[in-house]
C-alpha positions as CSV (number, residue, x, y, z in Angstrom):
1,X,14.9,23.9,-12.2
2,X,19.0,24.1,-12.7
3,X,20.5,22.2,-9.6
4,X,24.0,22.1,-8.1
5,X,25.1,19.6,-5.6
6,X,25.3,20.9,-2.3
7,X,28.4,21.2,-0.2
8,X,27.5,18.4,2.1
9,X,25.8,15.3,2.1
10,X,23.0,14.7,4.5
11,X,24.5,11.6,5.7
12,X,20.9,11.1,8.0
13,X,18.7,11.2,5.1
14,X,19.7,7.1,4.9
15,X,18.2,6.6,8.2
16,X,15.0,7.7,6.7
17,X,15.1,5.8,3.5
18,X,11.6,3.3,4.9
19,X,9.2,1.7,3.2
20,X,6.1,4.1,2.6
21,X,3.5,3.3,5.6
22,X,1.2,1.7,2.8
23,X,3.2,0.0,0.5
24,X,3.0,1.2,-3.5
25,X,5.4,-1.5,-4.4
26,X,3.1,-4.0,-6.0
27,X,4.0,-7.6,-8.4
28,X,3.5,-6.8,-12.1
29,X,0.1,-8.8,-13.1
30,X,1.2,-12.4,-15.1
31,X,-2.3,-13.2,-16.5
32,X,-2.4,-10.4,-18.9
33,X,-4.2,-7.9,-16.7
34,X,-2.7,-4.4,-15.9
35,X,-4.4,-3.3,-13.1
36,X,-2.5,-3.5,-9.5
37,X,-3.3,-2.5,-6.2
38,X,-7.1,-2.7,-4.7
39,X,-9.5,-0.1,-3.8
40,X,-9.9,0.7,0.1
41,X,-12.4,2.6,2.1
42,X,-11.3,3.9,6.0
43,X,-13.5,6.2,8.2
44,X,-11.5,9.1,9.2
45,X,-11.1,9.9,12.3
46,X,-12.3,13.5,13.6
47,X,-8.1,14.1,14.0
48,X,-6.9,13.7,10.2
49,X,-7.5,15.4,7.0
50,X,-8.3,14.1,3.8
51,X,-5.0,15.1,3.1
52,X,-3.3,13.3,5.8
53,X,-5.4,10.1,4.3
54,X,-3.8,10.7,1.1
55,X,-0.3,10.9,1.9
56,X,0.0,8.0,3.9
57,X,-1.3,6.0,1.2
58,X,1.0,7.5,-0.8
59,X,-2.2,9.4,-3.5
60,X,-2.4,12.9,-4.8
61,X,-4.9,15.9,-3.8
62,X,-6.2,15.1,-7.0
63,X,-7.0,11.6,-6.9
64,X,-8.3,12.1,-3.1
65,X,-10.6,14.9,-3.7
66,X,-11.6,13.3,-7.4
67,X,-12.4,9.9,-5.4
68,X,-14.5,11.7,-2.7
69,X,-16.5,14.3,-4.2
70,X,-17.7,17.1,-2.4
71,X,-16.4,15.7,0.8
72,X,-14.3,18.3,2.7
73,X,-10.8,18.4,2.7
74,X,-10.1,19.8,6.1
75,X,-12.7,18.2,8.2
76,X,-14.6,15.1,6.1
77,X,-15.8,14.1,10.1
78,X,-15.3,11.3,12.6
79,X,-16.6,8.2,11.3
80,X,-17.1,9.4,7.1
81,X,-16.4,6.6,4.7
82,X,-13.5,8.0,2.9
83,X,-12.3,6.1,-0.6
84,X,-9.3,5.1,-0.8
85,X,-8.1,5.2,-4.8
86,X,-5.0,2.6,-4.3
87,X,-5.5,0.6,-7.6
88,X,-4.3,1.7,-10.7
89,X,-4.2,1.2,-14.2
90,X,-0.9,0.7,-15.4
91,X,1.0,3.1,-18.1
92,X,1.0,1.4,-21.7
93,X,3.9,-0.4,-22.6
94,X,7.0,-0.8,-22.3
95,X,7.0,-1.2,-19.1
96,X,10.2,-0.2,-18.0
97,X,12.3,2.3,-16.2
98,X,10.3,5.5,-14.8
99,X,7.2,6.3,-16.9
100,X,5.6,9.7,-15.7
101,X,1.7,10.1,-16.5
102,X,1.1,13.8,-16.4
103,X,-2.8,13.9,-16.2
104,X,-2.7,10.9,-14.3
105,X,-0.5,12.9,-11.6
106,X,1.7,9.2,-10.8
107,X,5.1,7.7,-11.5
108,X,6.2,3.8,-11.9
109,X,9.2,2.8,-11.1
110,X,9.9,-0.7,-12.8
111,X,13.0,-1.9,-11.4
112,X,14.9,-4.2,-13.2
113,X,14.9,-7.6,-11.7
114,X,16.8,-11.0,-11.9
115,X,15.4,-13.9,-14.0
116,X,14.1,-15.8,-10.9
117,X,12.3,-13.1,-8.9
118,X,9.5,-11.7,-9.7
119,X,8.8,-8.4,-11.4
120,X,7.3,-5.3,-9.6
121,X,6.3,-1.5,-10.0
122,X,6.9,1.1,-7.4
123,X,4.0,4.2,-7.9
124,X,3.8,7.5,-6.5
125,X,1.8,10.9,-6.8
126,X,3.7,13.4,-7.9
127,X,2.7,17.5,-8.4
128,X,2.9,18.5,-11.8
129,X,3.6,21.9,-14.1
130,X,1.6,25.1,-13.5
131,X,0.0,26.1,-16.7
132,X,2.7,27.8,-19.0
133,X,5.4,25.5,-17.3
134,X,4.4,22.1,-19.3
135,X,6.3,19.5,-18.5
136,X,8.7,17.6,-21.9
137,X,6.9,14.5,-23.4
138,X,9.0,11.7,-24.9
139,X,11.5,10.0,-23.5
140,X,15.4,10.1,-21.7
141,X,17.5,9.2,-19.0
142,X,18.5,10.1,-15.5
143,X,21.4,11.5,-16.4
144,X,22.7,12.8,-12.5
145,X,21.4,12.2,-8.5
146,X,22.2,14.4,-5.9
147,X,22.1,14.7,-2.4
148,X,21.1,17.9,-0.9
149,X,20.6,20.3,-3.7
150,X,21.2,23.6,-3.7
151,X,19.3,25.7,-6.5
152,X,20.2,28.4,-8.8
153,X,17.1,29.8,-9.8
154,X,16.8,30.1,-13.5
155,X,15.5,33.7,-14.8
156,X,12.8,33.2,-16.2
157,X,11.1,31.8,-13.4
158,X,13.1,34.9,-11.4
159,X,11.0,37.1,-13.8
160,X,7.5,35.3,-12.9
161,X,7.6,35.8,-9.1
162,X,9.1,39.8,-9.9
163,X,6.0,40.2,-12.3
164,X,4.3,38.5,-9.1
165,X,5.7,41.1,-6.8
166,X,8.1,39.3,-5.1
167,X,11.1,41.7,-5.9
168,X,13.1,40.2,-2.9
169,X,12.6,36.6,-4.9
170,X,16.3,34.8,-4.3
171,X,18.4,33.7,-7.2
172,X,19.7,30.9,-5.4
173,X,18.8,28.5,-2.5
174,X,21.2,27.0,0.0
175,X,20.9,23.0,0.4
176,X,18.0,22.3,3.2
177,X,14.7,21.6,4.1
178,X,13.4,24.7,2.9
179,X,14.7,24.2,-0.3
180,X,12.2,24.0,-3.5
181,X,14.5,21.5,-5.1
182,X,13.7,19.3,-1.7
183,X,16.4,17.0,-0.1
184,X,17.2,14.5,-2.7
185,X,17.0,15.0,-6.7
186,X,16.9,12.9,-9.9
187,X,18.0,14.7,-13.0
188,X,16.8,14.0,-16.5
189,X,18.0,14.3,-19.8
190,X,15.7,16.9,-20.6
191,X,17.2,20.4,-19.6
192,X,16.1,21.8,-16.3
193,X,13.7,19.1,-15.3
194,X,14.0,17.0,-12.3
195,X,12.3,14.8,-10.3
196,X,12.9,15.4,-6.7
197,X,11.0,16.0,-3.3
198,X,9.8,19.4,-2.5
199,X,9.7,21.6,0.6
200,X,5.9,22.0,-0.3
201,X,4.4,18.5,0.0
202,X,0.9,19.4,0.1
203,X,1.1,20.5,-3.3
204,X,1.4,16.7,-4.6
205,X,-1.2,15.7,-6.7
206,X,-1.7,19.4,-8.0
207,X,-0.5,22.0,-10.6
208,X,2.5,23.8,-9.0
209,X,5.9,23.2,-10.9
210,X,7.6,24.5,-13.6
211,X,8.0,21.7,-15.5
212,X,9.9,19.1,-12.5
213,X,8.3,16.6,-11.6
214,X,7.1,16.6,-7.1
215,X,7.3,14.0,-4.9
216,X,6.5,13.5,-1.3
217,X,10.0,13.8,0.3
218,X,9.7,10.6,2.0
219,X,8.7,9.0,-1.4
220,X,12.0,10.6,-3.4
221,X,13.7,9.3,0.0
222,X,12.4,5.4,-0.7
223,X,12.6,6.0,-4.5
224,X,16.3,7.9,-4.5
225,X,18.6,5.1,-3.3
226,X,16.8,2.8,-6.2
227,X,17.2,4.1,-9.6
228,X,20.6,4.1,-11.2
229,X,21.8,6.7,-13.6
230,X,20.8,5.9,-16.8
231,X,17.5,4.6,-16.0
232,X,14.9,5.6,-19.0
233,X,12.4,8.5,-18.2
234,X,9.2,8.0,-21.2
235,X,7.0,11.1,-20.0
236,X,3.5,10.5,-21.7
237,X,0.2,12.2,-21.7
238,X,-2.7,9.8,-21.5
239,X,-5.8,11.3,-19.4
240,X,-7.7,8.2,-20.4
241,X,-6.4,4.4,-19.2
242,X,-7.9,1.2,-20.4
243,X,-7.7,-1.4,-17.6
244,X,-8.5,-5.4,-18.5
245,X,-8.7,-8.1,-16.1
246,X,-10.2,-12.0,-16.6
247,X,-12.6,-10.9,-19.3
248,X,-14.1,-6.8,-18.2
249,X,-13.0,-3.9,-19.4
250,X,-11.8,-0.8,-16.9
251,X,-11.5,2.5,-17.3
252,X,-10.2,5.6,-15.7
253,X,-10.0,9.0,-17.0
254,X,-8.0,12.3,-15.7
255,X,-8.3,15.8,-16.4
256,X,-6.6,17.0,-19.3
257,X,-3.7,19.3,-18.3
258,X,-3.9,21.5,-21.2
259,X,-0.6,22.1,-22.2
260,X,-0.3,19.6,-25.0
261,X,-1.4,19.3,-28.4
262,X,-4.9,17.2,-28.3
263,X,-6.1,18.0,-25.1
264,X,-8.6,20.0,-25.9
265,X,-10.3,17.1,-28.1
266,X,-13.2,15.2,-26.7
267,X,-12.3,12.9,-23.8
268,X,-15.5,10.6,-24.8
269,X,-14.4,10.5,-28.1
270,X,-10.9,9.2,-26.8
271,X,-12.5,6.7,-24.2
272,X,-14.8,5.4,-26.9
273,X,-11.7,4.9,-29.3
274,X,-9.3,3.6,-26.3
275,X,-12.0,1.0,-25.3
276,X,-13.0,-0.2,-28.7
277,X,-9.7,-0.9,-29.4
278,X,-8.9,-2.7,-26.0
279,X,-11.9,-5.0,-27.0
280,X,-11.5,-8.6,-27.7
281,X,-14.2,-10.0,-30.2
282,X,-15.3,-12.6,-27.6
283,X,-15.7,-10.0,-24.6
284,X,-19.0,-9.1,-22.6
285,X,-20.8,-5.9,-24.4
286,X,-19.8,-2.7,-23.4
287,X,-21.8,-0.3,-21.4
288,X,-21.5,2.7,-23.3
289,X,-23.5,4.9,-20.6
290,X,-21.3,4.2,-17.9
291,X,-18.5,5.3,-20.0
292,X,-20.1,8.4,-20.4
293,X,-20.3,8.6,-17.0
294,X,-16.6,7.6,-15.8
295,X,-15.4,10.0,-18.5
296,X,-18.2,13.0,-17.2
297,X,-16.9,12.2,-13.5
298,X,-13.3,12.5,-14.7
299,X,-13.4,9.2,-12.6
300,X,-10.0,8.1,-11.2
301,X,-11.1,4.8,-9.8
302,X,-10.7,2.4,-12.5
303,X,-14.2,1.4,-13.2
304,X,-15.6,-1.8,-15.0
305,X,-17.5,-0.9,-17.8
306,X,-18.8,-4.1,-19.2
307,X,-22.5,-4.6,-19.3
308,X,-23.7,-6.7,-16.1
309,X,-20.4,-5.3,-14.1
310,X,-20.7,-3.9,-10.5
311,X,-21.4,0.0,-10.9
312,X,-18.5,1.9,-8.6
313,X,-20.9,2.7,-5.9
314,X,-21.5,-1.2,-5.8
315,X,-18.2,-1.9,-5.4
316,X,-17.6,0.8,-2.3
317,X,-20.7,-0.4,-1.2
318,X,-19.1,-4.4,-0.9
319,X,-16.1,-3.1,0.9
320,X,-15.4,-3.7,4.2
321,X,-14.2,0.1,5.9
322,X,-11.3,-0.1,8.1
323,X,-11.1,2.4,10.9
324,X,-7.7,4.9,10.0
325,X,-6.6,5.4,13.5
326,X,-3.3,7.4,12.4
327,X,-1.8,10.0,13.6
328,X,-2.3,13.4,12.0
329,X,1.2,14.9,9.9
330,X,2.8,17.1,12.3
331,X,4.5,20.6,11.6
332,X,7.6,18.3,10.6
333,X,6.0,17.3,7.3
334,X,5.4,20.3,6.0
335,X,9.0,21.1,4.4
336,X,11.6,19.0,2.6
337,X,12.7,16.6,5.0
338,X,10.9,13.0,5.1
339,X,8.4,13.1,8.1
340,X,8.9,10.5,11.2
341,X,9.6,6.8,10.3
342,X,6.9,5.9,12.6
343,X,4.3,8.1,11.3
């Protein structure tokens, strides 16, 4: 997307800039580990979505639907244990700046920090490239921010929706909440990708850019006012994540995206090499049938895959569910403004 900055600055959009209802800032692990967060289970209430789960603790459609399977989106029922997919393994090193995980459908945020406090990551869902839109890989900079971007719609995505049928597709969008570009907007080095909120939220966690990178609008809200230009972007592509904590082995796999070269190449294959190199000499034995299994599942939820270790269903199992007595998203959600603080 090419963006322009608008004619005025929403000077309200810093009374929205809140801390996500569940928080995705988390400390950066000092024993070694790279897992944060914890894995939740709620019973929804016959009001909410799974949707409506996901967004308020800040996941994807993907990792939502991936972590329930075959539980309906629309109406998973009063009282259904729903997982909640809120730990994550961490990008590989460096850990620093914004790294985007395409397959993984997240970004971190490291911030920098001063010598005496303690480090953290800020992580987000974020809707990815349609197929023939991929996304750069590599690494760059925020190179610009703006407020309330307006967008000049470059032609070759013009062409798609008049191939489409939408001959009455505008070449340009007025700043607003029905804007594409969303309300706020982080500009990369790479040419004509952004990352910025979206009048579409929904859509997070799934396949519907061309090439920017989505986030909730209240998420680019928290993120927006934190990241300074010239913050380094390192855009990777790594469907399978290698998790390590006090001796046992995680692992979590994504769907490939296929758009980039090696995607197509086994995904046990790469689990088997990820683990075995992720291995120390004096570790448990690996259970090489659950990772079959995590990598057959296309299993989001880091799972421990050391011989003797809890299987996932375990691990739900020990959890205690807590009731999710939110209320649903209103109408008000669905464009490019940042919903109600209180929601």
């Amino acid at each position: 997307m090419r963006s322009v900055p608008g004619l005025q600055v929403l000077v309200l959009l810093l009374a929205w800039w809140v801390t996500p209802a569940w928080s995705a800032t988390f400390p950066l692990p000092t024993d070694g580990s790279n897992l944060v967060g914890r894995l939740q289970v709620v019973t929804a209430d016959a009001r909410n979505t799974l949707l409506d789960i996901a967004r308020h603790y800040d996941l994807g459609y993907d990792e939502i639907t991936r972590a329930n399977p075959g539980m309906s989106v629309w109406l998973p029922g009063e009282g259904t244990p729903v997982v909640v997919p809120s730990e994550f393994i961490l990008p590989p090193r460096p850990w620093v700046g914004i790294v985007v995980n395409i397959p993984q459908r997240r970004l971190y945020y490291f911030p920098r920090h001063k010598a005496n406090e303690a480090a953290t990551v800020v992580t987000f869902p974020i809707g990815i490239a349609r197929p023939g839109w991929p996304t750069p890989l590599g690494s760059t900079r925020i190179i610009a921010k703006y407020k309330d971007p307006a967008w000049i719609v470059p032609k070759d995505i013009q062409a798609e929706h008049h191939r489409q049928g939408e001959a009455n597709f505008p070449d340009y969008f007025p700043p607003g909440p029905n804007n594409p570009m969303g309300m706020l907007a982080l500009e990369t080095g790479f040419s004509q990708i952004f990352i910025h909120g979206t009048n579409r939220p929904w859509g997070v966690g799934m396949e519907v850019s061309h090439g920017c990178v989505h986030l909730y609008p209240e998420n680019a809200a928290y993120l927006f006012p934190k990241v300074p230009k010239g913050t380094p972007v390192r855009i990777i592509n790594q469907p399978v994540l290698v998790g390590y904590r006090k001796h046992q082995l995680y692992l979590s796999v994504s769907a490939p995206v296929g758009e980039y070269p090696g995607d197509q190449d086994s995904l046990l294959m790469r689990a088997i090499d990820a683990v075995s190199q992720s291995r120390s000499q004096d570790w448990p034995t690996i259970d090489w049938d659950r990772v079959r299994q995590v990598v057959d599942a296309r299993q989001v939820v880091p799972v421990p895959v050391n011989i003797g270790a809890p299987s996932l269903d375990r691990l739900i199992a020990s959890i205690k569910p807590e009731h999710y007595s939110f209320e649903p998203y209103g109408i008000e959600a669905n464009d490019a403004a940042p919903p109600d603080a209180s929601r």
